[in-house]
C-alpha positions as CSV (number, residue, x, y, z in Angstrom):
1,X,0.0,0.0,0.0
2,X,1.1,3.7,-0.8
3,X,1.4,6.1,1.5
4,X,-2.1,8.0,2.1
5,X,-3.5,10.8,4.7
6,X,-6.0,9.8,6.6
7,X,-9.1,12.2,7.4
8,X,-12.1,10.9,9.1
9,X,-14.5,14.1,9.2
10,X,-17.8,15.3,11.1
11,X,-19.8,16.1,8.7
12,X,-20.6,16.2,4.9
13,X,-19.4,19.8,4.3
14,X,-15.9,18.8,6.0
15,X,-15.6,16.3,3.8
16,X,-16.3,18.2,0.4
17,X,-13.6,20.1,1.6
18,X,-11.4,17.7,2.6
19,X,-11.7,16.5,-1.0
20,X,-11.2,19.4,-2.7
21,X,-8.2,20.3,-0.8
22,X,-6.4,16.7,-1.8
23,X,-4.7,16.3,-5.5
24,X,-6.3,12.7,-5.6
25,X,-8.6,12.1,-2.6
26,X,-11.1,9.7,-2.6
27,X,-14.2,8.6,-0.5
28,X,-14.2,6.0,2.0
29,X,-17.6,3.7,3.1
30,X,-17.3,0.0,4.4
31,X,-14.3,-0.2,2.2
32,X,-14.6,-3.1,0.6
33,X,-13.5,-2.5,-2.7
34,X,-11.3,0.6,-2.4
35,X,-8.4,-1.0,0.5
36,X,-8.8,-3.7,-1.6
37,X,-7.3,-2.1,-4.7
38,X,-5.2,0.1,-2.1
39,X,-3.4,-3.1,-0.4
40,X,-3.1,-4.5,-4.0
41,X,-1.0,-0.9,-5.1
42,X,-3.5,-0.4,-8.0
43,X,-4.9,2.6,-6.3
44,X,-2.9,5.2,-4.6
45,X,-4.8,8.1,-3.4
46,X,-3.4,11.4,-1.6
47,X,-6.0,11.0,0.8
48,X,-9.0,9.0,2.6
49,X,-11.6,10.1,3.5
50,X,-13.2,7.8,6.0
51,X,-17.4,9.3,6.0
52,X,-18.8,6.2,7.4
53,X,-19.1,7.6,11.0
54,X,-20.6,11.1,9.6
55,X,-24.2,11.4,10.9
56,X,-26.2,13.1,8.8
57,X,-25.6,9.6,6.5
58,X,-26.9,7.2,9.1
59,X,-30.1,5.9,10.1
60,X,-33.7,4.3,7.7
61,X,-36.5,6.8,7.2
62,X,-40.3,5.5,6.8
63,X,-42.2,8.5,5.4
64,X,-45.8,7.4,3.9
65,X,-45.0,5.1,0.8
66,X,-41.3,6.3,0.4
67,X,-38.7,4.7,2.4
68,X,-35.5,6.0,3.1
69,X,-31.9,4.8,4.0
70,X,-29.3,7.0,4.0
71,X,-25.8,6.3,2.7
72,X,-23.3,5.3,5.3
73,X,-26.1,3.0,6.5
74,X,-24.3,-0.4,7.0
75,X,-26.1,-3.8,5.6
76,X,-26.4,-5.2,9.1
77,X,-28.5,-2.1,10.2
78,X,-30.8,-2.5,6.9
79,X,-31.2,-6.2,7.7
80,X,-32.3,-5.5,11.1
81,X,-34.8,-2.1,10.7
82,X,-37.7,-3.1,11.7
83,X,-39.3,0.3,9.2
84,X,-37.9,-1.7,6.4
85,X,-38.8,-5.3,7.2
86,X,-42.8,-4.3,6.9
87,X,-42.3,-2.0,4.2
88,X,-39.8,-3.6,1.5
89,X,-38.8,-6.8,3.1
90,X,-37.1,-8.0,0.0
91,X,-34.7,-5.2,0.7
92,X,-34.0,-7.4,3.7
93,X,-33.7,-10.3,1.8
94,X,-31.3,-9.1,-0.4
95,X,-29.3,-7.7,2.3
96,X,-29.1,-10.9,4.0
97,X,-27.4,-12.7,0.7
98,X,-24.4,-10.0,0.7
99,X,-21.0,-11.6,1.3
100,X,-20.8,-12.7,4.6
101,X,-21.1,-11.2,8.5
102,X,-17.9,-9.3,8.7
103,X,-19.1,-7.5,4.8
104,X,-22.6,-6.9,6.6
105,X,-21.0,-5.1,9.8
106,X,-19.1,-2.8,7.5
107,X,-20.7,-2.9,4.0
108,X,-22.9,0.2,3.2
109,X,-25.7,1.2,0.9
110,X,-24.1,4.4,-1.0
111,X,-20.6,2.5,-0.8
112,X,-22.7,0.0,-2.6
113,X,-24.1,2.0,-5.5
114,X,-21.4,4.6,-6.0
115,X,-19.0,1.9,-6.8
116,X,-21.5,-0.2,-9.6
117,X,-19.8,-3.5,-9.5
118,X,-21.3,-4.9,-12.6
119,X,-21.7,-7.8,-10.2
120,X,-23.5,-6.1,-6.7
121,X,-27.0,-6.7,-5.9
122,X,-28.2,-3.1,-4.5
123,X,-28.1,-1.8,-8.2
124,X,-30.9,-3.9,-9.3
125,X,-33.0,-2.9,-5.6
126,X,-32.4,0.9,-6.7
127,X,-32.8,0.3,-10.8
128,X,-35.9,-2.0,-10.2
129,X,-37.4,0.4,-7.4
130,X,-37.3,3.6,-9.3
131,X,-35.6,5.0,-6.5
132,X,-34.1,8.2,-6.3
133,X,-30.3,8.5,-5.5
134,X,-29.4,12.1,-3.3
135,X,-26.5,13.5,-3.3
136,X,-25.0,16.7,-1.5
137,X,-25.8,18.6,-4.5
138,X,-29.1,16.9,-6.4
139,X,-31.5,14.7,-6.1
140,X,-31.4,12.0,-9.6
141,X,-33.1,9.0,-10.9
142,X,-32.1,5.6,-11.2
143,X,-32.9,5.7,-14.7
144,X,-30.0,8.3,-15.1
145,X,-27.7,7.3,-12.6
146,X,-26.1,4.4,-13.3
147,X,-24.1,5.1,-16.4
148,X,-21.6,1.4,-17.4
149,X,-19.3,-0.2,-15.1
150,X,-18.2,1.0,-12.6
151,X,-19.5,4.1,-13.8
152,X,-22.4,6.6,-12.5
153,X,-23.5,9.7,-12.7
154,X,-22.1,11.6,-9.6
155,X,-19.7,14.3,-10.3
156,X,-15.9,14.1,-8.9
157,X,-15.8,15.2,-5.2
158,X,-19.6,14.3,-4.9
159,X,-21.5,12.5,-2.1
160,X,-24.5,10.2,-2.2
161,X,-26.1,11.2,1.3
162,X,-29.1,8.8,0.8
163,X,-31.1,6.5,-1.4
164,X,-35.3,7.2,-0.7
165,X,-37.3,3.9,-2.3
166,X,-40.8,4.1,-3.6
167,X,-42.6,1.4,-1.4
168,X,-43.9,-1.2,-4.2
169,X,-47.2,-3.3,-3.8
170,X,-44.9,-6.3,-4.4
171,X,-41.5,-6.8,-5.1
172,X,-38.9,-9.9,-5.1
173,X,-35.1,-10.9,-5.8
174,X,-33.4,-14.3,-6.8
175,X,-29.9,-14.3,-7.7
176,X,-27.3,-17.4,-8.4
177,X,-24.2,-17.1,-6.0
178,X,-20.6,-17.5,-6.6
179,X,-19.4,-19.9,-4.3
180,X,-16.3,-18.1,-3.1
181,X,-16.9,-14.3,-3.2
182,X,-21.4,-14.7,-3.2
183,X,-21.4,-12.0,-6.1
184,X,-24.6,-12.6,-8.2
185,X,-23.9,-14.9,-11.5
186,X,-26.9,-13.3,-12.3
187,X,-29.1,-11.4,-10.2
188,X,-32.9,-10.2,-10.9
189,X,-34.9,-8.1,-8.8
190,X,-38.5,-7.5,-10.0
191,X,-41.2,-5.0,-8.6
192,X,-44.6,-4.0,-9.3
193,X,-45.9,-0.5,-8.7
194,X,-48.9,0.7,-6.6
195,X,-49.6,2.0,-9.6
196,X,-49.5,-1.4,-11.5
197,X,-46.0,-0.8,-13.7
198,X,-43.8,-3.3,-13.9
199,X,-39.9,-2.7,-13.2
200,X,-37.3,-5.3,-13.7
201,X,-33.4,-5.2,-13.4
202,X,-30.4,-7.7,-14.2
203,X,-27.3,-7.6,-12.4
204,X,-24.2,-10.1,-13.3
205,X,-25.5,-10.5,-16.8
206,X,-24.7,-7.7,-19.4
207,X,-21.9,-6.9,-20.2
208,X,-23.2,-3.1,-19.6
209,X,-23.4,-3.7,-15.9
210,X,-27.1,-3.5,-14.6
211,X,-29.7,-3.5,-16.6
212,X,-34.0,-3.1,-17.2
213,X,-35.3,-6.2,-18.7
214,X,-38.0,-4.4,-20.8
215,X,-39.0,-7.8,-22.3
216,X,-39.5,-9.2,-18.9
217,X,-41.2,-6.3,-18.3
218,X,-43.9,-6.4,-20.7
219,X,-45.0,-10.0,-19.9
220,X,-45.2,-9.5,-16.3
221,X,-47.1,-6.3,-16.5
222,X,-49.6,-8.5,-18.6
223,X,-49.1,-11.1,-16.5
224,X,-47.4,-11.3,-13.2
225,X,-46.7,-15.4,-12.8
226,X,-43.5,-17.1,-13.0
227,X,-45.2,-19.3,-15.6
228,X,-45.6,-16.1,-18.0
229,X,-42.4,-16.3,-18.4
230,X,-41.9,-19.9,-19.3
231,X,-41.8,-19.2,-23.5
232,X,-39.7,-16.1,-23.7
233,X,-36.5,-16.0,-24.6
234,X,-33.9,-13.3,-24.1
235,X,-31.3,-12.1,-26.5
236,X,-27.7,-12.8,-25.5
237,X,-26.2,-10.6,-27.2
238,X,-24.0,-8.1,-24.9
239,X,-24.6,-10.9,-22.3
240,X,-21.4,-11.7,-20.1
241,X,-19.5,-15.1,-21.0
242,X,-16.9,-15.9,-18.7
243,X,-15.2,-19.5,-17.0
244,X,-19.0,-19.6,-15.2
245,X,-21.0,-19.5,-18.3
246,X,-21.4,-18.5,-22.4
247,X,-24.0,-15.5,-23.0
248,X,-26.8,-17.7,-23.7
249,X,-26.2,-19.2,-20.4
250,X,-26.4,-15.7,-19.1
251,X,-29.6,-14.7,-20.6
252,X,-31.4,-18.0,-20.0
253,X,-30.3,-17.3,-16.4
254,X,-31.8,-13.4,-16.3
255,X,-35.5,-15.4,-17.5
256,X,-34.9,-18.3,-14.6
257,X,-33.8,-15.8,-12.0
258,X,-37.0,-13.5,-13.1
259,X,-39.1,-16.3,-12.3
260,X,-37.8,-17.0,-9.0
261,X,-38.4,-13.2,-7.9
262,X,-41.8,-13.6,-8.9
263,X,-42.7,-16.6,-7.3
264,X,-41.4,-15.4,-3.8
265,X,-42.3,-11.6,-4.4
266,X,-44.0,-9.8,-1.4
């Protein structure tokens, strides 16, 4: 590891400043993917900027049909919020299939989402949700925040402060594991509107990073059974084909995992 400066500040306006005071600062959460990189030399910034322990990003929100969790909000907190078990319990769910204890203790929504492993399971809650990402500057959509892999639409030096969900009339997620790292192969979350709209995202499947599944969309919106599903078939092209599986693998897999989420959506 390279030499860094450490900063762990109070609040969310020290730490804007923090980062525009460094010449390659970055943003510290549960730090699971930056030490990683850090330990391996591959990333060497000037300064860390350690923002889990800031308050204003801590702590669930129930507010009529909108649910909020703000961004330094650790899995093991989500999994145990009694707000969010009766509102989106799949959110729980999901939670509860992330890596293993000691990622849960320190893992953390906006760490999460800012970092858009093509591979990570809270993209698909937020894509699939409609939710709507905050920042310390904006407020912006799903739709138009996550951009490619490892790519997203925050600006440099900006901070998610909070993800606020849209509590669905039903939603569900199924995802094949990796055996060693629990990563999704392929992961799909599905959720139905109050409204009656139908929302489905992919993660672990195109090559794109997550994805809607309009054509999954469509049938369930007609239809919301895992047996509507039984005829379609997905393109594969732009599908992910790795040691684990070819592209048609991967698509056939997006269809199979769809009709899991449905069949144990709540």
């Amino acid at each position: 590891m390279y030499q860094t400066t450490y900063h762990r500040p109070a609040s969310i306006d020290e730490a804007v400043s923090l980062f525009a005071k460094g010449s390659d600062a970055k943003y510290l959460a549960g730090g699971h993917t930056l030490l990683l990189v850090m330990k391996q030399r591959l990333a060497a910034p000037s300064d860390v900027i350690d923002i889990a322990g800031v308050k204003d990003l801590l702590g669930i929100e129930a507010s009529g049909d909108t649910l909020t969790i703000r961004a330094a909000t650790t899995y093991y907190d989500i999994m145990t919020n009694a707000d969010l078990k009766k509102a989106i319990p799949v959110l729980v769910h999901l939670t509860s299939m992330l890596g293993d204890p000691a990622v849960r203790y320190r893992g953390t929504i906006g760490g999460s989402i800012a970092n858009n492993d093509p591979a990570a399971d809270y993209p698909a809650a937020v894509l699939a949700l409609g939710a709507t990402v905050k920042t310390n500057k904006r407020s912006i959509a799903a739709d138009d925040f996550f951009k490619g892999l490892f790519t997203t639409a925050l600006d440099d030096g900006e901070i998610i402060t909070a993800v606020s969900f849209p509590v669905p009339a039903k939603a569900g997620y199924a995802k094949m594991r990796h055996p060693a790292s629990r990563f999704a192969l392929t992961g799909v979350f599905v959720a139905k509107t109050k409204a009656g709209d139908v929302r489905v995202a992919a993660t672990g499947a195109s090559q794109s990073g997550v994805m809607r599944v309009a054509e999954i969309e469509a049938v369930l919106k007609a239809d919301w059974s895992p047996s509507a599903l039984d005829q379609i078939k997905l393109p594969d092209a732009g599908m992910i084909a790795d040691i684990h599986g070819s592209e048609a693998y991967r698509a056939n897999l997006v269809k199979v995992m769809a009709q899991r989420a449905v069949q144990q959506a709540n």
